[in-house]
C-alpha positions in Angstrom: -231.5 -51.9 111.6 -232.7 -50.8 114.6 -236.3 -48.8 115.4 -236.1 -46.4 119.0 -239.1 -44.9 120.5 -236.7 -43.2 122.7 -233.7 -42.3 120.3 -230.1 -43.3 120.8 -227.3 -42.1 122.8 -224.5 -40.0 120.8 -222.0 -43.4 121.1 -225.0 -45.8 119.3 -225.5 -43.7 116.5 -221.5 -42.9 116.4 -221.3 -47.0 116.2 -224.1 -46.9 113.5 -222.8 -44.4 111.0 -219.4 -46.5 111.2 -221.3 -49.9 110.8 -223.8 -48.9 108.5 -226.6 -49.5 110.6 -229.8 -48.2 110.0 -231.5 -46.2 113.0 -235.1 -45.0 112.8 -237.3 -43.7 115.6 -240.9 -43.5 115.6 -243.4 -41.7 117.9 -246.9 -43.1 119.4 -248.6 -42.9 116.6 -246.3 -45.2 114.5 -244.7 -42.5 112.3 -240.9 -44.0 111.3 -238.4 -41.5 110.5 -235.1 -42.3 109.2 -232.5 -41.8 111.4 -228.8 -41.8 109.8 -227.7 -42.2 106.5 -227.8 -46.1 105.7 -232.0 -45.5 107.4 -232.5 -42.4 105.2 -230.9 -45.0 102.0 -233.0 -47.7 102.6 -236.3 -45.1 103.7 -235.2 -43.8 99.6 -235.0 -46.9 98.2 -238.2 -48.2 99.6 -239.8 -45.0 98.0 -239.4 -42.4 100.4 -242.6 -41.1 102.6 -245.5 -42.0 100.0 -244.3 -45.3 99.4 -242.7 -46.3 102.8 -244.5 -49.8 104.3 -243.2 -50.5 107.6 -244.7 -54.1 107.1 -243.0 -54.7 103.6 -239.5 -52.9 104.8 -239.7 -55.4 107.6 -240.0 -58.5 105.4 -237.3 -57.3 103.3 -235.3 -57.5 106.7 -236.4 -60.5 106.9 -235.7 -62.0 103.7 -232.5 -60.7 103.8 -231.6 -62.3 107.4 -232.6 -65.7 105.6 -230.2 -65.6 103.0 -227.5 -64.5 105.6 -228.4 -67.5 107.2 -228.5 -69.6 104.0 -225.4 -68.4 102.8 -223.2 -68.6 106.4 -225.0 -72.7 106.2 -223.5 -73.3 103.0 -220.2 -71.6 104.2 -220.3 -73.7 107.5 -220.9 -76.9 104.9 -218.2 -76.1 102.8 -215.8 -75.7 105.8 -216.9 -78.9 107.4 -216.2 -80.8 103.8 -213.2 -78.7 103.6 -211.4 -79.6 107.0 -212.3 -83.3 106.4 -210.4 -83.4 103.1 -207.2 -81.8 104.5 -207.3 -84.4 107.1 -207.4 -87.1 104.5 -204.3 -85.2 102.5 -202.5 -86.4 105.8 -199.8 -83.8 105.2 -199.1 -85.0 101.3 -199.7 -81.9 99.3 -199.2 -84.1 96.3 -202.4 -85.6 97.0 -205.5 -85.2 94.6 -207.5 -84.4 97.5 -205.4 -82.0 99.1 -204.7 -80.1 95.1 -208.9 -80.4 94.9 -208.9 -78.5 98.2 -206.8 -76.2 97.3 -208.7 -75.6 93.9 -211.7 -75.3 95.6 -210.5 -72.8 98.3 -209.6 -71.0 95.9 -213.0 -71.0 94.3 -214.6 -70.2 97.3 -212.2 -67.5 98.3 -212.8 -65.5 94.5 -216.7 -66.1 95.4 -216.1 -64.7 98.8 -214.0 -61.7 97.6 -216.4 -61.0 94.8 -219.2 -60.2 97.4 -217.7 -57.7 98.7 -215.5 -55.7 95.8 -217.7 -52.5 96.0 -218.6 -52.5 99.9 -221.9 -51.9 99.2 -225.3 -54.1 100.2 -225.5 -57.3 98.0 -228.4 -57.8 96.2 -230.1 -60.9 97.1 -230.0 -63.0 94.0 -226.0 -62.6 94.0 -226.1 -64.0 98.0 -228.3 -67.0 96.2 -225.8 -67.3 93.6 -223.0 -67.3 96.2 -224.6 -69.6 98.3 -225.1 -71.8 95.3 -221.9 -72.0 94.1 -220.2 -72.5 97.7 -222.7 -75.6 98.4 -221.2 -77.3 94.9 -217.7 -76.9 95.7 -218.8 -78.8 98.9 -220.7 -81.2 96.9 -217.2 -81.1 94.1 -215.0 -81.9 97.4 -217.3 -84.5 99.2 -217.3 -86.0 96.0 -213.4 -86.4 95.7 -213.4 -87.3 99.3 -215.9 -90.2 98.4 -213.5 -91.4 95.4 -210.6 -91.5 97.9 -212.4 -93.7 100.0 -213.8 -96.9 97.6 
């Protein structure tokens, strides 16, 4: 989201609409006014004008920028853990290791894919849940990697 004191140019808020970003302005005395349509959702959601809290509105933005960053960690792990258990396969798809990464791609892929069936914003307990259930097929896979190794 994005707050102007100024406004935007016709190409910003064209870029907006088609990324649902949220575009506010606000004048000198600190009055926010939603913008486009994903600003006018979340200006709704939070209420509308009574109930709007520019303070609150901004910790939910940053709440939510934490679990982003919580759940692209987890994704990173995963990958990491991933990538080192293909390299143990060595090329034999007959492998347990390499038929546990597939499993668990495929896990992770049905997790991934379920986040974004309806296109619309994610509530934040199912980005915890997603984050969750990513870090234990990491933790499933480092497992079978450490079992390879003893």
């Amino acid at each position: 989201m994005f707050y102007s004191l100024t406004g935007y140019t016709k190409a910003a808020v064209e870029y907006a609409n088609a990324a649902a970003v949220a575009l506010f302005t606000y004048d000198e005395g600190g009055v926010v006014r939603p913008l486009n349509h994903a600003a006018q959702t979340l200006h709704d959601r939070a209420g509308g004008d009574d109930a709007f809290d520019a303070a609150e509105f901004e910790k939910q933005a940053q709440l939510a920028a934490l679990l982003q960053q919580y759940f692209d960690v987890m994704n990173a792990k995963y990958i990491e853990v991933a990538k080192r258990a293909l390299e143990a396969a060595n090329g034999d798809n007959t492998s347990l290791i390499f038929r546990s990464a597939v499993a668990e791609n495929a896990r992770v892929a049905a997790i991934l894919e379920s986040l974004g069936v309806n296109g619309g914003p994610v509530s934040s307990d199912r980005i915890i849940d997603a984050s969750s259930a990513i870090a234990q097929a990491a933790i499933r896979l480092a497992e079978d990697l450490e079992r390879l190794y003893r």
